[in-house]
SEMIKOL-609598 format. One record per residue (C-alpha): residue in one letter; x, y, z. Coordinates in steps of 0.1 Angstrom, whole numbers, padded with zeros to 4 digits, always signed. Each point is the difference from the previous one (the first is absolute). Layout:
N
aXYZ...
***
This chain:
445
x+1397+0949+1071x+0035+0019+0002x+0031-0013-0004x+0021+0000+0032x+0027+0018-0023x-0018+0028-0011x+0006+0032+0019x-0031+0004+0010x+0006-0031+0019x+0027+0008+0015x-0003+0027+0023x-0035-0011+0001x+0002-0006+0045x+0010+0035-0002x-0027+0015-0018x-0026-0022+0019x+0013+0019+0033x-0014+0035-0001x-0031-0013-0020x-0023+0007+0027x-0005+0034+0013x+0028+0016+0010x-0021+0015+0030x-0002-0026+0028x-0032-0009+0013x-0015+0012+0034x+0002-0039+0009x+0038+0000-0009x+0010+0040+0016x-0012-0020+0033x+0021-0032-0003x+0025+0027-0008x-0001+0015+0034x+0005-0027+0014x+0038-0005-0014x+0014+0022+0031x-0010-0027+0024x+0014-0032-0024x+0031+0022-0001x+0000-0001+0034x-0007-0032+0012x+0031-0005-0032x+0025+0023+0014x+0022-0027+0015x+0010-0008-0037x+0019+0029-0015x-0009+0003-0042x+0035-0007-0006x-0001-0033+0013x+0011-0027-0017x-0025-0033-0005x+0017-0020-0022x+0036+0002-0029x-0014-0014-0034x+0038-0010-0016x+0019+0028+0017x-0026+0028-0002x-0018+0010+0034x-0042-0002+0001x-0010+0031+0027x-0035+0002+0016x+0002+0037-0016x-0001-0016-0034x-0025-0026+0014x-0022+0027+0018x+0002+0023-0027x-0018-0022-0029x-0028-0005+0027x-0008+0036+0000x+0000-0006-0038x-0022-0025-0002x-0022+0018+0025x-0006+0030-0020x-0001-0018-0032x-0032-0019+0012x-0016+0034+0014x-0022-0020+0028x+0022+0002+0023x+0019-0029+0019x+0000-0001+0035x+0035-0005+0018x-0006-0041+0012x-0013-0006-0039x+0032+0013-0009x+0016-0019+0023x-0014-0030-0016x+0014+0012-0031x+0031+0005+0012x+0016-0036-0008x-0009+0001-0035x+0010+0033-0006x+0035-0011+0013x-0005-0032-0023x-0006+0024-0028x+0031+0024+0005x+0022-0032+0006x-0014-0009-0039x+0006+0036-0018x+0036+0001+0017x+0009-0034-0016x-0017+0014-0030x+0021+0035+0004x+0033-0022+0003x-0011-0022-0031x-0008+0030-0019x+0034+0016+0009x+0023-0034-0008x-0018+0009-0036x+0011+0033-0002x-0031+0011-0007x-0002+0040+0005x-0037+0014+0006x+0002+0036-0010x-0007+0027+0020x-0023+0011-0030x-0018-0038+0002x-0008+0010+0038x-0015+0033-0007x-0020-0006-0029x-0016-0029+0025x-0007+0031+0026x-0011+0020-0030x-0022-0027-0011x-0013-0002+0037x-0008+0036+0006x-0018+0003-0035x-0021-0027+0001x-0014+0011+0038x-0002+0036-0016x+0027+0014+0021x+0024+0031-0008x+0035-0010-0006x+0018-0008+0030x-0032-0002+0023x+0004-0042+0008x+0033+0015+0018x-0017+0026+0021x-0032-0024+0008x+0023-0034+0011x+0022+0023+0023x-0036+0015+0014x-0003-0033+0012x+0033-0010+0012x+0008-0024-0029x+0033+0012-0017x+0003-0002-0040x+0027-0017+0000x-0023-0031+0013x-0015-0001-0031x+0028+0009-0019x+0015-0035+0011x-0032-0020-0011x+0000+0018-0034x+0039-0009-0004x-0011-0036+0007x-0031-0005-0019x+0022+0015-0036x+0033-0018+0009x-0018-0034+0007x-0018+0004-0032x+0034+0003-0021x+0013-0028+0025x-0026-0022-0014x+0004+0014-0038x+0037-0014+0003x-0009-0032+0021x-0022-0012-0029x+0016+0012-0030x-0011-0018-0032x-0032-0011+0021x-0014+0033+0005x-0008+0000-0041x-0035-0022-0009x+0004-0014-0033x-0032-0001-0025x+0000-0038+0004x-0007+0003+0042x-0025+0027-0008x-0023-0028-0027x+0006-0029+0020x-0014+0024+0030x-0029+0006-0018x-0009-0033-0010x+0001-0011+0037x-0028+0028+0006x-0022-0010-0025x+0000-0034+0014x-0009+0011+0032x-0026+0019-0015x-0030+0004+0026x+0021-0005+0030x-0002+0027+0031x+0028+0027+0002x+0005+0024+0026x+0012+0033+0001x+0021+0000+0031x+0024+0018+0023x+0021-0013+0024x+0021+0000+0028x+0030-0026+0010x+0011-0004+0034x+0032-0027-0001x+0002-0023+0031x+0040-0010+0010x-0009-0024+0019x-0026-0023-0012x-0006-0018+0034x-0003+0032+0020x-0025+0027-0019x-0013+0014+0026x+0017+0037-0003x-0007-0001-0036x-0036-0007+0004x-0010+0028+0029x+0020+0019-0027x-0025-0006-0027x-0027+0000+0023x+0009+0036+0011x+0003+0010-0036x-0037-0013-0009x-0012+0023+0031x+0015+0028-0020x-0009-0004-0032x-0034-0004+0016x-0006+0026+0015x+0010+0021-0033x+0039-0001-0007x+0004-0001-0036x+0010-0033-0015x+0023+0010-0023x+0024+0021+0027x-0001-0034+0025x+0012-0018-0032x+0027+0026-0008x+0011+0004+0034x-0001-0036+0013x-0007-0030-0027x+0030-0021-0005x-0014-0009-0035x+0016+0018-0032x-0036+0012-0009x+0006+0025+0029x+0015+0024-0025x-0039+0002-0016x-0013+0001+0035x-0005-0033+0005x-0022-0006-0036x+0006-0032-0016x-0027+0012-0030x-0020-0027-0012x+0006-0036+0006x-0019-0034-0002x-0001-0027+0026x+0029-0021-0013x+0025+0026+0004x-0013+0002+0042x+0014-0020+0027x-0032-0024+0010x-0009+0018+0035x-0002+0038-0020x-0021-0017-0025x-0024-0015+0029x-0002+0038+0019x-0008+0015-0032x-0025-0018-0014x-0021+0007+0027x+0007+0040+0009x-0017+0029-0012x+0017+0029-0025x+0015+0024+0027x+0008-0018+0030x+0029-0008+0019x+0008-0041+0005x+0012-0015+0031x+0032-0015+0004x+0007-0025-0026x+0030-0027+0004x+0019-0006-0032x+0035-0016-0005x+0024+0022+0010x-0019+0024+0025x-0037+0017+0001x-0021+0021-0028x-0022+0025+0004x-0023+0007-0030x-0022+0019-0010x-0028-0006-0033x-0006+0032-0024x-0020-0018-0021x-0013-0040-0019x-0007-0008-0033x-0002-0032-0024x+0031-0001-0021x-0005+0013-0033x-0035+0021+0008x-0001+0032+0017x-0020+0024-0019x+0004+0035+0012x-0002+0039-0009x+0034+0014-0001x-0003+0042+0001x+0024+0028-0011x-0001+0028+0016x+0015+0030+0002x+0001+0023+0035x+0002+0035+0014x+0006+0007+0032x-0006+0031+0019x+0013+0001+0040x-0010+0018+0030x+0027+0022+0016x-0019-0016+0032x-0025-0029+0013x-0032+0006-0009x-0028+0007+0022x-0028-0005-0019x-0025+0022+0022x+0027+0029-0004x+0018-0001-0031x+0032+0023-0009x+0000+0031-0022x+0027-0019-0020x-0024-0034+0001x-0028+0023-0013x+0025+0012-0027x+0012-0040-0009x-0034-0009-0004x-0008+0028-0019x+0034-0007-0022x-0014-0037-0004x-0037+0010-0011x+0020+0020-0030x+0028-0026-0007x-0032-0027-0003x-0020+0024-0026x+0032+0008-0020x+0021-0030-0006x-0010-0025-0027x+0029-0026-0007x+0022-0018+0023x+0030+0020-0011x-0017+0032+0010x-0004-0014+0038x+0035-0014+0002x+0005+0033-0009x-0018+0019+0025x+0012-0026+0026x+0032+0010-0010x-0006+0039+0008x-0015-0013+0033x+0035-0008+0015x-0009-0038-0011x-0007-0006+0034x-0013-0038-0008x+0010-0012-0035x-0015+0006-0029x-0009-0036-0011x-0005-0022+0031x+0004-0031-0022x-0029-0024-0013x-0023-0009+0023x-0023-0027+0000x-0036+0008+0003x-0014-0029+0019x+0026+0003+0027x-0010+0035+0005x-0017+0010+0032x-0040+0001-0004x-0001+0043+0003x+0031+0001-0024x-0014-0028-0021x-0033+0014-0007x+0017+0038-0010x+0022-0013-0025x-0020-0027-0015x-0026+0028-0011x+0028+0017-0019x+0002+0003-0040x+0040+0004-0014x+0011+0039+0003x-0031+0006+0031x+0015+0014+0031x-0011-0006+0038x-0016+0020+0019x+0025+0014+0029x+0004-0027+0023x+0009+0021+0033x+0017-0019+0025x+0021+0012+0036x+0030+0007-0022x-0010+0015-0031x-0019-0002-0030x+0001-0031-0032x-0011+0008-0033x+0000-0036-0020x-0003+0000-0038x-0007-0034-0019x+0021-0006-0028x-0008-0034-0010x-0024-0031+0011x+0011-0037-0010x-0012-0035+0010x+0024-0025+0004x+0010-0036+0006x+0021+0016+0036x+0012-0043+0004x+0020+0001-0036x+0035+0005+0004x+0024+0018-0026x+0033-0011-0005x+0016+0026+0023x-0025-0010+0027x+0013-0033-0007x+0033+0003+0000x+0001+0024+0032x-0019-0029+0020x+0027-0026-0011x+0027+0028+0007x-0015+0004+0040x-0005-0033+0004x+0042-0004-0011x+0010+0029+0020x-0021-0012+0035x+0019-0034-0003x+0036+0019-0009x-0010+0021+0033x-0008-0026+0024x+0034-0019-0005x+0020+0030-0002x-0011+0011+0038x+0005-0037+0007x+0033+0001-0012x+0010+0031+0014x-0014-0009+0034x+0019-0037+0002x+0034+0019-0011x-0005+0027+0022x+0014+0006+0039x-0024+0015+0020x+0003+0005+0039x-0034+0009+0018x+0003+0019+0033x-0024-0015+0029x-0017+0037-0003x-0009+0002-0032
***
């Protein structure tokens, strides 16, 4: 599990937004076409109007509008304009939060770089294998300015410093919180833990839910029908775990509010729950995986990658001189390296496309086709070229090791105690930001 302070962290809702493809589907070029009538039936409402002042600074539907179209192409199935519409409030909900978050950030003096910003883009374009500058080029393709996400980013790293300052002394774990951690483990040795994401939807009004609930509803229709998790979480989850895209890591029943518990118990790894009403406002959840506390034997591999991409899709009935030539360059690569440095290395001359060491992965969590080509391997064997619509892999194993996956190191430790710290510092900040804050809703917003 991360810690909500690491860097990684941080900008995490960022990252998680051009994961996907950065092509949209056929499904989501046709819900795009269909934007000129929503604009339409919209132009009464100019994009400079003003929905609602949050302490003196004006909310427009442009701003409001404009992280729709960002959430739209971040989910790349496509949202069609009366989803969107259902959206709509919480998106407002959510821009009313990072403003008081913006304000809080600036009454700290807290100054986020315009370096900070662009190693985030940096980080972005890299990690989706884009040429520098490209996330620019592909959001204005699609109407959505950079600036948009420019905002979020300023957010995501000033609220993290916000909370660094909030909690001071509390944000170090002592040695002493770490054993007596442990202890409580071991004495719920053999007790069920779940790997678990999340999203939180707060209600304002306990004794009237109902817009909150079609909300969650209408979010459980996306993720079903294949919006990634993480992304929702990002974009929409009022918890602090949205900065890891909604992950909570590993947790055991204790640490659950009842009604979770009761939903998870009973769903299978992979899918989406319903609605479930917790203090406080509605959680959707999702179950990566179960195990007994303290056992969970598993295969944890090394490996090291090459990657070798098409200049365009391929068709596999009429392949590319230059996809004859990759797989050719592969075949040679395969027969010629024999160490893991030597196929960073030719990853490296490759343009490093996809990084060179994808991180460890766990064998038994592996799907079956993947599973059954890399658990024939021997250290320092390579693949055979594993051709895909975008290129070809190369995977090397470096290294093989069963272990206990449910023991915990310190660090793991600590980081759980540390996310558990920061979600509570979180929750009364926004409370206490909202209560002390003057906000005037327009009857169009």
């Amino acid at each position: 599990m991360r810690s909500s302070f690491s860097s990684a962290g941080s900008v995490f809702a960022l990252t998680a937004l051009l994961a996907v493809s950065p092509v949209l589907s056929a499904h989501a070029a046709q819900e795009h076409a269909k934007a000129p009538a929503a604009k339409k039936a919209d132009a009464g409402q100019p994009e400079d109007n003003i929905l609602g002042i949050i302490n003196g600074i004006p909310l427009t539907k442009r701003s409001v509008d404009a992280r729709g179209r960002l959430f739209a192409l971040s989910t790349g199935i496509g949202i069609s304009p009366d989803v969107m519409e259902r959206l709509r409030p919480q998106i407002v909900r959510q821009l009313i939060d990072e403003q008081l978050r913006t304000q809080e950030i600036l009454s700290r003096h807290i100054n986020i770089t315009p370096e900070q910003i662009a190693n985030a883009i940096s980080g972005i374009e890299k990690r989706n294998g884009m040429e520098p500058d490209a996330l620019r080029r592909h959001l204005e393709q699609d109407g959505v300015s950079l600036g948009t996400l420019i905002d979020q980013i300023r957010v995501q790293i000033g609220w993290v410093q916000v909370l660094r300052q909030e909690m001071g002394s509390r944000a170090r774990i002592t040695s002493k919180e770490i054993a007596q951690r442990t202890e409580a483990m071991e004495r719920e040795e053999g007790r069920n833990e779940y790997l678990i994401s999340e999203i939180f939807v707060p209600v304002k009004d306990p004794r009237h839910t109902e817009s909150e609930l079609q909300f969650t509803e209408t979010i459980i229709q996306q993720l079903r029908r294949g919006a990634p998790f993480p992304i929702v979480a990002a974009q929409f989850s009022q918890a602090q775990s949205a900065l890891d895209g909604g992950s909570m890591g590993w947790v055991q029943e204790d640490s659950l509010d009842p009604q979770v518990v009761e939903m998870i118990r009973q769903m299978p790894i992979g899918a989406i729950s319903n609605p479930i009403r917790v203090a406080g406002g509605y959680v959707i959840a999702t179950v990566g995986g179960k195990r007994v506390l303290g056992h969970q034997p598993g295969t944890m591999l090394t490996l090291r990658q090459a990657f070798l991409p098409f200049s365009s899709p391929l068709d596999p009935s009429n392949p590319t001189e230059q996809q004859r030539a990759a797989l050719e360059n592969a075949v040679k690569i395969s027969k010629s390296v024999h160490s893991c440095d030597e196929m960073s290395e030719a990853n490296k001359k490759l343009g490093e496309v996809r990084p060179s060491d994808p991180g460890q992965l766990q064998l038994e969590r592996l799907n079956p086709q993947m599973r059954q080509v890399l658990s024939s391997l021997k250290p320092g064997q390579v693949t055979r070229p594993l051709v895909s619509g975008e290129g070809i892999d190369l995977l090397m194993l470096c290294k093989s090791e069963t272990k206990n996956l449910a023991a915990r190191t310190p660090n793991e430790i600590a980081d759980q105690l540390l996310n558990e710290r920061v979600e509570q510092t979180a929750r009364q900040l926004d409370r206490d930001l909202r209560r002390r804050a003057v906000i005037q809703m327009r009857s169009n917003s």
